[in-house]
KOLBA-262716 format. One line per 10 residues: number of its first residue (from 0); for each residue x, y, z of N, C-alpha, C. Coordinates in steps of 0.02 Angstrom, whole numbers. Layout:
BEGIN
NUM = X,Y,Z,X,Y,Z,X,Y,Z ~ ...
***
This chain:
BEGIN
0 = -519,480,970,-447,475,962,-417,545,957 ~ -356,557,1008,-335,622,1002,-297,625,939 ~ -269,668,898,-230,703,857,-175,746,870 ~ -125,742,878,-78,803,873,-105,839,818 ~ -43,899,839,-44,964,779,-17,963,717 ~ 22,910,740,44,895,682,16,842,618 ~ -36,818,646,-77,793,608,-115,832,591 ~ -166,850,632,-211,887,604,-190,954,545 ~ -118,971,552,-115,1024,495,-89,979,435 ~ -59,918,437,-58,866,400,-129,875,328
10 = -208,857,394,-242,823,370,-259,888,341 ~ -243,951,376,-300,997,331,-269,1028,260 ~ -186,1028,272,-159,1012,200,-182,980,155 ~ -187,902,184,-219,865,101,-276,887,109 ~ -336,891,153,-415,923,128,-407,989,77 ~ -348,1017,115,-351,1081,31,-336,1068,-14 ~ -296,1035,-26,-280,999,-110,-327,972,-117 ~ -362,936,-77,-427,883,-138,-466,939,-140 ~ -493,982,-81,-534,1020,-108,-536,1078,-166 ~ -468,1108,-170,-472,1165,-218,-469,1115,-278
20 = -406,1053,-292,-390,1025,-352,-493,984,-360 ~ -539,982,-334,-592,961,-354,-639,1024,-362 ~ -630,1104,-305,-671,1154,-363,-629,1178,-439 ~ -572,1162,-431,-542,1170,-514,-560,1126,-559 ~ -582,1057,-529,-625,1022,-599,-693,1021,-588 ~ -724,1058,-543,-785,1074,-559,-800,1132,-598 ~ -757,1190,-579,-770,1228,-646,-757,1242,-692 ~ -722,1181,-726,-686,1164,-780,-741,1119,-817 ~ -769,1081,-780,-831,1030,-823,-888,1057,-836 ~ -924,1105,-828,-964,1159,-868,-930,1157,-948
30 = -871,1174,-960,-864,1179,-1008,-858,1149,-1052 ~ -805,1094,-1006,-790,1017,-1049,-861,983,-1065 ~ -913,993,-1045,-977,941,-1051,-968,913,-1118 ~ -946,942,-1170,-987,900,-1230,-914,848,-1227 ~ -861,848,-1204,-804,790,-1201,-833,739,-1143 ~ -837,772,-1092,-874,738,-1061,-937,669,-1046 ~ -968,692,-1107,-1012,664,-1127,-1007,616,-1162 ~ -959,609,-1171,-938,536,-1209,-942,482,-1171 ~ -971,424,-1162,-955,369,-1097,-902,346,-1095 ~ -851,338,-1137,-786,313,-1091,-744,382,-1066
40 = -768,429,-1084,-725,484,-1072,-754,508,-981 ~ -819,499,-1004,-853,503,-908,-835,460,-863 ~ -835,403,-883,-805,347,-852,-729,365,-826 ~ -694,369,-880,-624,405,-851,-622,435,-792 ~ -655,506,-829,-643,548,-756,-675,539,-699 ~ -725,511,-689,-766,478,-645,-712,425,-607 ~ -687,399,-650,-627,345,-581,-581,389,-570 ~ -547,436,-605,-484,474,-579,-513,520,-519 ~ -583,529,-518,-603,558,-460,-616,532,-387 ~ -659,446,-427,-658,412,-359,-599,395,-326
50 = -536,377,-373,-473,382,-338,-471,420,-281 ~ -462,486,-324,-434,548,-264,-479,546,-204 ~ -523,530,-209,-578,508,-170,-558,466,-122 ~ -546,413,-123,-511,358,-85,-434,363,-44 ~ -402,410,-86,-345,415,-85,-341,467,-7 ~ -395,512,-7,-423,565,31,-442,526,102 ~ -468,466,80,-509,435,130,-458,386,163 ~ -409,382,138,-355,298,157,-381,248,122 ~ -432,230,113,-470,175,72,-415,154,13 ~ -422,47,1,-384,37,-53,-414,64,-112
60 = -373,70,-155,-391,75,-225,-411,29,-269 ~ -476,62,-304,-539,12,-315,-505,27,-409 ~ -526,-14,-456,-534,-14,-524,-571,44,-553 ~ -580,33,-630,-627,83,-665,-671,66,-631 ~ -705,125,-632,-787,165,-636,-819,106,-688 ~ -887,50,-644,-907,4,-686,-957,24,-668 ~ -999,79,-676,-1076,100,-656,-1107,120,-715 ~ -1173,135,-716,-1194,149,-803,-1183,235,-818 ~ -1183,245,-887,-1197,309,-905,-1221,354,-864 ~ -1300,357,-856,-1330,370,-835,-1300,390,-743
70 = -1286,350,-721,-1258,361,-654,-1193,393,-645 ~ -1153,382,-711,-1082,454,-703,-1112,497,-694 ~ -1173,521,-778,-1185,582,-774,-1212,626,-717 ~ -1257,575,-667,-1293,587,-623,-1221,616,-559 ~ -1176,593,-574,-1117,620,-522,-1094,633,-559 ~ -1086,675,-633,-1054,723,-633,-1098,808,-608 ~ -1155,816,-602,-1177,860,-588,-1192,867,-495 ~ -1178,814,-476,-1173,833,-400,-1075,846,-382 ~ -1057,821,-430,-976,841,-407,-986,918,-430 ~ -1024,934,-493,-1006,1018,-489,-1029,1042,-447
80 = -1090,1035,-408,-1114,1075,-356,-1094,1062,-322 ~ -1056,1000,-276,-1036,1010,-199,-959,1031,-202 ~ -927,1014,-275,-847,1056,-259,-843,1124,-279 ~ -909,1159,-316,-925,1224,-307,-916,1244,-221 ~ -960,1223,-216,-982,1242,-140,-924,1260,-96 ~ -906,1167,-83,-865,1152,-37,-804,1212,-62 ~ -773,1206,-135,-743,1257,-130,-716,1348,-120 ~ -795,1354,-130,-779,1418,-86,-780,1427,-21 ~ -810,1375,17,-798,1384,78,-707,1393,96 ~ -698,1344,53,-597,1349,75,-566,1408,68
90 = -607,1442,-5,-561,1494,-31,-566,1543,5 ~ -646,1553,44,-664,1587,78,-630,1610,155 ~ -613,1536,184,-590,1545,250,-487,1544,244 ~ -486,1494,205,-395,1488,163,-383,1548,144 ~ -414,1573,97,-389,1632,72,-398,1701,110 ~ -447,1710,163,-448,1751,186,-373,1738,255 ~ -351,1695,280,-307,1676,328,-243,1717,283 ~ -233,1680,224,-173,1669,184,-170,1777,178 ~ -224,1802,142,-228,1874,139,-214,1904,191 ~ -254,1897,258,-255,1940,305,-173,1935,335
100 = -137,1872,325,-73,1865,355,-19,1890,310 ~ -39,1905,251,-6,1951,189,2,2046,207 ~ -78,2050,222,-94,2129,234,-67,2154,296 ~ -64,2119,330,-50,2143,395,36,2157,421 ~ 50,2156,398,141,2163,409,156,2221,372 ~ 120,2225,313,139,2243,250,83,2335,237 ~ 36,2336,284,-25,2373,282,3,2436,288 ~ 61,2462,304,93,2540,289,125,2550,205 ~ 126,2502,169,148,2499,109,74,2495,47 ~ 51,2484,90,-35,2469,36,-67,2557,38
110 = -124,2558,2,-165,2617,9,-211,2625,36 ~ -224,2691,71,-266,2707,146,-318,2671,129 ~ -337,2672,195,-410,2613,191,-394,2537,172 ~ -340,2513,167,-339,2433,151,-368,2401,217 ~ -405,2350,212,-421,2297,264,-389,2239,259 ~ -371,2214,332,-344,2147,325,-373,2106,274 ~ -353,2062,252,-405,1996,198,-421,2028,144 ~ -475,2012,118,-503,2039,54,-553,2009,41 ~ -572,1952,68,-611,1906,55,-679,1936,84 ~ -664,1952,130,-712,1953,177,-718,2032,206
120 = -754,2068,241,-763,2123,262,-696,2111,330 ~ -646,2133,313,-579,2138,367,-571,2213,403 ~ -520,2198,444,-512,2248,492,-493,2312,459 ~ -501,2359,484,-480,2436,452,-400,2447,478 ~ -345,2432,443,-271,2430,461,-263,2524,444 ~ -268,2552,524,-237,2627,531,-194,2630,546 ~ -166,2570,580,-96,2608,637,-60,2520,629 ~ -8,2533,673,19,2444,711,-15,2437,751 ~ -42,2484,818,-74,2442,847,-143,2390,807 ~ -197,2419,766,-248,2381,730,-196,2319,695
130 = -119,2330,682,-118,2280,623,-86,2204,679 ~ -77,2233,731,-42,2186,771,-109,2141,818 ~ -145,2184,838,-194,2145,894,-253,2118,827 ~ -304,2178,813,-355,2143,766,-342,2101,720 ~ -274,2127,671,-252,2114,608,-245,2023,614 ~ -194,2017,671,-166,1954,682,-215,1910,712 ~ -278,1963,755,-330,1898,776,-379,1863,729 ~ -377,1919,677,-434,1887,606,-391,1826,572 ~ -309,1828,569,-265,1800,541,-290,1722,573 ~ -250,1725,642,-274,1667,687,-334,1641,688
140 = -392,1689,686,-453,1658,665,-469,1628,611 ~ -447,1670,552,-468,1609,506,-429,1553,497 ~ -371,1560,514,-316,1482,513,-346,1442,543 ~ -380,1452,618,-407,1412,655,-476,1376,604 ~ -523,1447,593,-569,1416,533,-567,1364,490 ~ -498,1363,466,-491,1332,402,-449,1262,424 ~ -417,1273,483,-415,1173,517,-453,1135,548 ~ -517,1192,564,-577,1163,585,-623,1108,555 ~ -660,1146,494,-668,1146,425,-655,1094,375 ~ -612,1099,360,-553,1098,290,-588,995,311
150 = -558,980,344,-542,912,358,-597,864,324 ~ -647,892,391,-715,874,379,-742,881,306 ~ -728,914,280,-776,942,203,-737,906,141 ~ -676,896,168,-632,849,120,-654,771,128 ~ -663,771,189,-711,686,189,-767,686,193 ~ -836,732,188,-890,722,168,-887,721,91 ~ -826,745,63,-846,760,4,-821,698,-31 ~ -770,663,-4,-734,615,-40,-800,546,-38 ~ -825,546,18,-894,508,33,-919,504,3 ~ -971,560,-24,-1011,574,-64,-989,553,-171
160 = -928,563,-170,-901,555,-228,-886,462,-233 ~ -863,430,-180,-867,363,-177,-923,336,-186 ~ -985,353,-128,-1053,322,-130,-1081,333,-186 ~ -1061,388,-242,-1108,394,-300,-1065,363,-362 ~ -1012,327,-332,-984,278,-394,-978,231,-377 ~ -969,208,-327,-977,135,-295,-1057,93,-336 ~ -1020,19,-345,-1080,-2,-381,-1128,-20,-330 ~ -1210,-54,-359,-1256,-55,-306,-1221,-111,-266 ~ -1274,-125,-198,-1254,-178,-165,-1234,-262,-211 ~ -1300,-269,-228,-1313,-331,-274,-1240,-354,-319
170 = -1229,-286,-374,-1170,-287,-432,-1104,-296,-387 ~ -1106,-249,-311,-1054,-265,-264,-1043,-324,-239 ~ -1089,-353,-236,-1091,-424,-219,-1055,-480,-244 ~ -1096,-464,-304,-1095,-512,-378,-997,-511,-388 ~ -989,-433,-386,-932,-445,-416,-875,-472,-352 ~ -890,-469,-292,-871,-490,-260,-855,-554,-266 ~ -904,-589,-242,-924,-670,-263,-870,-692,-317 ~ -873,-663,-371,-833,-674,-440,-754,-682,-428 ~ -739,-625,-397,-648,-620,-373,-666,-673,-331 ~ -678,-655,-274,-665,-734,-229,-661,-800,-272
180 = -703,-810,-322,-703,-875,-347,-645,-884,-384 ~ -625,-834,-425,-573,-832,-456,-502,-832,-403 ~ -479,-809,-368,-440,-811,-325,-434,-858,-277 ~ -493,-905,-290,-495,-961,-241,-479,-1018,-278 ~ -488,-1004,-358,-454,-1039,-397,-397,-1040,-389 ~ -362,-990,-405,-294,-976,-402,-273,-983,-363 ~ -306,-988,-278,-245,-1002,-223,-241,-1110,-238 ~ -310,-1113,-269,-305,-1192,-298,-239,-1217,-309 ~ -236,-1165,-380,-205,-1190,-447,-116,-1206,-395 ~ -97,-1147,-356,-43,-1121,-332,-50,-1188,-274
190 = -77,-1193,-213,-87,-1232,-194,-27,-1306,-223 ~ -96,-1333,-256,-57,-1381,-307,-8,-1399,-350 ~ 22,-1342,-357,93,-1329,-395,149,-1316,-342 ~ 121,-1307,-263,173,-1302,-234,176,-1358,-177 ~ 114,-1420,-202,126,-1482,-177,180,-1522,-230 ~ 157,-1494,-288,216,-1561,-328,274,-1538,-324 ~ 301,-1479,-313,362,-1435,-307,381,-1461,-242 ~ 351,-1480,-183,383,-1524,-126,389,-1568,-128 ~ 334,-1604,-179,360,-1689,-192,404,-1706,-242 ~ 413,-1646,-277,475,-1666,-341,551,-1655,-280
200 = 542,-1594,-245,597,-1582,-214,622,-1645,-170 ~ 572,-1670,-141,570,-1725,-89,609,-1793,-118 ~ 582,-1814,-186,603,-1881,-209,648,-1869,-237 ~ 669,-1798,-264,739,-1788,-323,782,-1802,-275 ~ 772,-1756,-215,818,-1735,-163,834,-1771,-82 ~ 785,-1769,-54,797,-1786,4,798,-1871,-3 ~ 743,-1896,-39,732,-1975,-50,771,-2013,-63 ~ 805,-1985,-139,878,-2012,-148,938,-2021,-98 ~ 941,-1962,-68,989,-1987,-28,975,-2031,28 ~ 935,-2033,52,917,-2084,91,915,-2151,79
210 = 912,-2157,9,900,-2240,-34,982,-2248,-24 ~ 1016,-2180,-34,1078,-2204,-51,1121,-2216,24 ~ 1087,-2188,70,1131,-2197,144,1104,-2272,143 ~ 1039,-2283,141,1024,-2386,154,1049,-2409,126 ~ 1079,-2423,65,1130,-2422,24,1180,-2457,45 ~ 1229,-2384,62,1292,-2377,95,1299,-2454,170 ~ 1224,-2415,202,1236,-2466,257,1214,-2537,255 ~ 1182,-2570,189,1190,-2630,193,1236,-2652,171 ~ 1271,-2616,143,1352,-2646,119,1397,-2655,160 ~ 1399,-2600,194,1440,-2587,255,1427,-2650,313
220 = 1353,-2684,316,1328,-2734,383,1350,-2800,320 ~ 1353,-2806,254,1383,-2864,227,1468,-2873,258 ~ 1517,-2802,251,1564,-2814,245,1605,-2786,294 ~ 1544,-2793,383,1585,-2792,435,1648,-2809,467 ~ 1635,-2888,458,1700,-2918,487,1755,-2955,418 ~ 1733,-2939,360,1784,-2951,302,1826,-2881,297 ~ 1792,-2821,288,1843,-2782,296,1819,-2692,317 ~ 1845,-2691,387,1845,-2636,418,1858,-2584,391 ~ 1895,-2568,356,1930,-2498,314,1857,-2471,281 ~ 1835,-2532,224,1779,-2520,180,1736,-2499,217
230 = 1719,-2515,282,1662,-2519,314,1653,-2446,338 ~ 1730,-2428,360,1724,-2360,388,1719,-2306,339 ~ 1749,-2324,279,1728,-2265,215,1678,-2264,207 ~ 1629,-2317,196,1548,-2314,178,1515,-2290,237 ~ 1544,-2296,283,1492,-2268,359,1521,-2162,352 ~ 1558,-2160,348,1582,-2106,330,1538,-2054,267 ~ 1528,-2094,214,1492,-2074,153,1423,-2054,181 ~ 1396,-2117,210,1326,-2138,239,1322,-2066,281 ~ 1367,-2044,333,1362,-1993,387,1343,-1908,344 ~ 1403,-1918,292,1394,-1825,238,1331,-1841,201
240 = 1297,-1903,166,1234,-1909,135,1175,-1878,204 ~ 1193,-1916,239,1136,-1891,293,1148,-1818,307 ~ 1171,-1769,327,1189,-1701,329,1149,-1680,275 ~ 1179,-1700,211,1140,-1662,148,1063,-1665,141 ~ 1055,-1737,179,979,-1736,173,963,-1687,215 ~ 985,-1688,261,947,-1650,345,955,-1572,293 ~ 987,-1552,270,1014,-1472,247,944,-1469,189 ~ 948,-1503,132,890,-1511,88,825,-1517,117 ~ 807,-1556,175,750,-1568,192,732,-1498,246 ~ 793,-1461,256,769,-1423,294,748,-1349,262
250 = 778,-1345,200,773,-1309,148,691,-1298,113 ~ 650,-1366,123,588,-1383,93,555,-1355,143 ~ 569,-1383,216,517,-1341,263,511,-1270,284 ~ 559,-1224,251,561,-1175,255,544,-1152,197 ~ 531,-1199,163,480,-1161,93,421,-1157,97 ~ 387,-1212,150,307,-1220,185,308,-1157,228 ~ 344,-1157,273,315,-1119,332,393,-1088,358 ~ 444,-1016,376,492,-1035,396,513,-1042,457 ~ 539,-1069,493,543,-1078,564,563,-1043,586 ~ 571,-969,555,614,-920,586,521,-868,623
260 = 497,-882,575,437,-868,607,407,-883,675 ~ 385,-933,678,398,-985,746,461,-963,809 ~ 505,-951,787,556,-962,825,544,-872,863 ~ 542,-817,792,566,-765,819,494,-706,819 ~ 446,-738,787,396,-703,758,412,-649,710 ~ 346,-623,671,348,-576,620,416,-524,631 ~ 403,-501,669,470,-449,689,529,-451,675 ~ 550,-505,723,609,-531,708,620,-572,672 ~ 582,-605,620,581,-634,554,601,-581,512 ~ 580,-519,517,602,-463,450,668,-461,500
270 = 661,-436,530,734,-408,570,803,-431,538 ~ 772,-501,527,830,-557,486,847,-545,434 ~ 773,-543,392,775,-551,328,817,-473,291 ~ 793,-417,350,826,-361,343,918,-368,325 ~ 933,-380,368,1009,-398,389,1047,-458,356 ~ 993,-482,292,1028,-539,263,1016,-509,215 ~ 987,-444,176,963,-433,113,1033,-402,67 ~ 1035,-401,10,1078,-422,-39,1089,-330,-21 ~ 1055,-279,-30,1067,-193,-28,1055,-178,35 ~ 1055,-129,40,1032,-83,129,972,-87,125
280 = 948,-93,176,878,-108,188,840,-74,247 ~ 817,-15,240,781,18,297,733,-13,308 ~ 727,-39,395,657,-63,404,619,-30,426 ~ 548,-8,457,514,7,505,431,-32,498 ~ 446,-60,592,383,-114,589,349,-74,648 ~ 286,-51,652,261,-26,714,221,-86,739 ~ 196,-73,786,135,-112,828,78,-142,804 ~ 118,-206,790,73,-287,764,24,-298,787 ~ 16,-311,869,-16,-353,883,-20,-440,855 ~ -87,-475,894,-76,-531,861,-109,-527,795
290 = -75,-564,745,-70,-590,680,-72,-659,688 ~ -130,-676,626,-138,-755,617,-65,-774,584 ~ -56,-841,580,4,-891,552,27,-868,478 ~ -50,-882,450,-54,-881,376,-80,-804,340 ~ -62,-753,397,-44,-690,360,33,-647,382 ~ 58,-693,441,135,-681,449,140,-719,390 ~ 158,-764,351,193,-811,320,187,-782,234 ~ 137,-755,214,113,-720,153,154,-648,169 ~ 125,-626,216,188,-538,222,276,-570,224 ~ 301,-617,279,356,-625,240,380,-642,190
300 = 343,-687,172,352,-727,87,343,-670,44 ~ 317,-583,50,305,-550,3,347,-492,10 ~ 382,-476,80,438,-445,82,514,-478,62 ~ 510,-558,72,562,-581,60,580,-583,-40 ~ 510,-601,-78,509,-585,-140,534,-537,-156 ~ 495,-492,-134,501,-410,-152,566,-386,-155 ~ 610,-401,-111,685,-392,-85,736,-412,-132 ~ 716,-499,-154,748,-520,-205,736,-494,-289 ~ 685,-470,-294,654,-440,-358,687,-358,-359 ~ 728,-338,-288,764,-272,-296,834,-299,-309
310 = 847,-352,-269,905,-345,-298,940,-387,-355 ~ 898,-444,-420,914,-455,-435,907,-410,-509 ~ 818,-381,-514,819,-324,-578,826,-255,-555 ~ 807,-239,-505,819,-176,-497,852,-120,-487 ~ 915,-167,-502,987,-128,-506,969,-73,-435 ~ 952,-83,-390,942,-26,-336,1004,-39,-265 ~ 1013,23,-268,1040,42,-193,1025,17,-117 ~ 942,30,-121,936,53,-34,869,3,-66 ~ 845,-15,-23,757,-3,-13,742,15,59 ~ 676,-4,72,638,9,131,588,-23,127
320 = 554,-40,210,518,-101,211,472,-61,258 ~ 401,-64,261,364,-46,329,300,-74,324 ~ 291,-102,380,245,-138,395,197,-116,482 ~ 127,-123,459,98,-83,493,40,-97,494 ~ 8,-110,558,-71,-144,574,-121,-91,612 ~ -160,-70,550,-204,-18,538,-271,-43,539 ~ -299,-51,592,-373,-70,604,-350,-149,595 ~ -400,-188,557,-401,-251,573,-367,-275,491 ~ -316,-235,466,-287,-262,417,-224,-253,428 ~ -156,-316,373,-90,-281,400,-73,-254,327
330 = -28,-174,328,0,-146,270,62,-161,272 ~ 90,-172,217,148,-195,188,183,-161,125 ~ 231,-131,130,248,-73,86,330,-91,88 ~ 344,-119,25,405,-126,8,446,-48,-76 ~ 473,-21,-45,523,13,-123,543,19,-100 ~ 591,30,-186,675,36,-190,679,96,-213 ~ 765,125,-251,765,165,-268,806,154,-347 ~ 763,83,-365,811,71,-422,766,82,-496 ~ 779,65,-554,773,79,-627,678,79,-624 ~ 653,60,-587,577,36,-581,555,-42,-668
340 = 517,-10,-694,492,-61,-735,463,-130,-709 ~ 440,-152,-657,425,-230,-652,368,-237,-686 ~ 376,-299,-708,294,-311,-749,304,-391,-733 ~ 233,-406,-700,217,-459,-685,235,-516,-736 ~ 213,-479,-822,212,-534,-859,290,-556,-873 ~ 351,-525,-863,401,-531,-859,431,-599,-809 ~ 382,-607,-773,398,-676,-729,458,-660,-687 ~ 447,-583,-646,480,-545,-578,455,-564,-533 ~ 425,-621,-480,392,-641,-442,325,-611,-418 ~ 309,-558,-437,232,-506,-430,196,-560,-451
350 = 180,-588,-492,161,-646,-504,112,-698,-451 ~ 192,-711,-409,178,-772,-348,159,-708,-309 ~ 191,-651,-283,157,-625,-230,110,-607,-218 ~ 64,-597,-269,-3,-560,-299,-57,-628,-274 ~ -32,-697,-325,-71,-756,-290,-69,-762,-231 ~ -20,-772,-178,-16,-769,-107,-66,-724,-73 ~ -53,-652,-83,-106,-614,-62,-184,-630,-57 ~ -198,-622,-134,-258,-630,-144,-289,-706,-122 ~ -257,-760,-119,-297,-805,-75,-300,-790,-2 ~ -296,-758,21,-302,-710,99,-348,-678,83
360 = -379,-632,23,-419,-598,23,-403,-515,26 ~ -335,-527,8,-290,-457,35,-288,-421,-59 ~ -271,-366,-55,-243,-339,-110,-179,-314,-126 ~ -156,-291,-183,-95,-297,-220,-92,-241,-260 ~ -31,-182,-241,-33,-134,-289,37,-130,-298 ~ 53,-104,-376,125,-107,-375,139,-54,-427 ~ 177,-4,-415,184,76,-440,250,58,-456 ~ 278,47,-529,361,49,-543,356,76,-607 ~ 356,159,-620,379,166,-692,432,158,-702 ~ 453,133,-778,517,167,-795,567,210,-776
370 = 599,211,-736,672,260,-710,653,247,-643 ~ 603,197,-616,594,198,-540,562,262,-520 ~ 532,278,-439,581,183,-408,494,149,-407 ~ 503,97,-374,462,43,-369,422,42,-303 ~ 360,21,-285,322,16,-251,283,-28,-237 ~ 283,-74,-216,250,-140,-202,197,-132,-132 ~ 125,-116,-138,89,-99,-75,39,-176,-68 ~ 47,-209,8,2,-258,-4,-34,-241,67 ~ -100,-256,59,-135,-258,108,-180,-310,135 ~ -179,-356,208,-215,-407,209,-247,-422,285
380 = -289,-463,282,-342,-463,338,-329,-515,383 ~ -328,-456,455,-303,-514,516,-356,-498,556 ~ -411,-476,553,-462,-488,600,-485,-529,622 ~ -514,-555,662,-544,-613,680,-599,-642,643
***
């Protein structure tokens, strides 16, 4: 896969932040060891690492660090040696780029004998001509060095920091097995609560009126030819009861499945939902492809939540919506720019959207401190 330039200096940006921000806590944990050494305190930093780790990699974000003692400690001494390492290589080729492009402009103001860089054995800056041709080719060279580089060593390293916290296969398994069961409960439990929720809706709503149009019209076939007037008011009644049903009943099937789906697909299902939403609503949907039924219907049902959960607590302005099919999963990324705070247990719909997801097998992250803004990330599986 090609890359623009603009990615690639993207990617070698974040490889320098994970890499220097991971040789700064490697040679920071030499010292810390005896805090360190505490097991929930290893544990800690051990997940704030596999994070960055993941975070490095695109990978979702996994829970605490559930591996034993023994196996932090065992990665905490390979994180000091490979973000030792790895990090001087950065500082080595970064810092010599960052220096030599410092010295070189500047090399009639320094004292005789300065060399480009510092890092490294650099050019002897006598004149402009050395600071313009050599000066600037060591410059270019190591920039080049360090987008070469940088990338790669930021994802061997994030690798290496995952595979040595990741639990074994078996415990991976196990705990696997466990969520599924649990979440297969729960798409149960939900399931079933949103059959009686169609059959309460059905007999409160649509049923009644229907008892009451047969009603209307056996009265109306008693009191045909006694009296016409009556007949035409009750046929009249009979005609707005039927409407309300058709409006109610059509209300229920768009709580199953919505036909706007069907009609317009995913796309133009948000497109709608965009242009009907209560605040401004930036969309951006890239290139779908096909999507199963029952993971269009969970992403709208979780942008359409999401939307209503901005604008009824989130006192917010604007949001934004983007949705985006990245290998064989679809991402779904709803914020606003309002007060933040949602908490599931508050009964803000995170709740239902979280169940929806996870009976797909998808996951659920949701970033809203206090003062905002809010972040609702869902991710779910349309592979075959």
């Amino acid at each position: 896969m090609k890359h623009s330039v603009a990615d690639r200096f993207s990617a070698t940006l974040r490889g320098l932040g994970y890499l220097l921000g991971s040789l700064c806590t490697a040679a920071v944990a030499p010292f810390a060891l005896p805090v360190l050494l505490v097991p929930t305190t290893a544990r800690a930093w051990a997940s704030w690492h596999r994070r960055r780790a993941e975070r490095q990699l695109g990978a979702p974000l996994s829970g605490p660090v559930e591996a034993g003692t023994w196996r932090v400690l065992g990665w905490l001494g390979s994180s000091v040696g490979t973000g030792l390492a790895f990090g001087a290589v950065v500082v080595l080729c970064a810092g010599n780029a960052v220096a030599t492009a410092v010295t070189v402009p500047l090399w009639w103001a320094l004292p005789v004998g300065t060399r480009a860089g510092g890092f490294a054995a650099g050019v002897p800056l006598t004149g402009w001509g050395t600071a313009l041709t050599l000066g600037t080719a060591q410059a270019v060279a190591f920039a080049a060095l360090t987008c070469w580089l940088v990338p790669p060593l930021a994802r061997l390293h994030a690798r290496i920091c995952t595979a040595s916290l990741s639990p074994p296969v078996a415990a991976g398994l196990a705990h696997r097995v466990g969520t599924l069961t649990e979440t297969r409960a729960n798409a149960m439990s939900a399931h079933g609560a949103e059959l009686r929720r169609i059959e309460r809706d059905l007999h409160d709503g649509t049923q009644a009126r229907l008892v009451a149009i047969a009603l209307r019209l056996g009265v109306a076939r008693e009191l045909l030819t006694e009296d016409p007037e009556a007949v035409a008011g009750l046929l009249r009644e009979a005609h707005e009861s039927a409407e309300e049903a058709m409006t109610e009943l059509r209300a229920v099937l768009r709580s199953v499945y919505p036909p706007i789906l069907a009609d317009r697909g995913l796309v133009g299902a948000l497109a709608a939902l965009g242009h009907a939403a209560a605040i401004d609503t930036a969309l951006d949907v890239g290139e779908l492809g096909t999507v199963p039924a029952a993971v269009e219907a969970v992403a709208y049902f979780t942008i359409a939540e999401a939307l209503t959960n901005t604008a009824k607590h989130g006192r917010a302005a604007r949001s934004a919506v983007r949705v985006a099919r990245e290998g064989d999963r679809l991402s779904v990324e709803v914020t606003d720019d309002g007060v933040g705070g949602a908490d599931e247990a508050r009964g803000t719909g995170l709740a239902g959207i979280r169940h929806r997801v996870l009976a797909l097998d998808g996951t659920v992250r949701v970033h809203s401190p206090v003062g905002g803004p809010t972040t609702v990330e869902v991710s779910l599986p349309c592979g075959s």
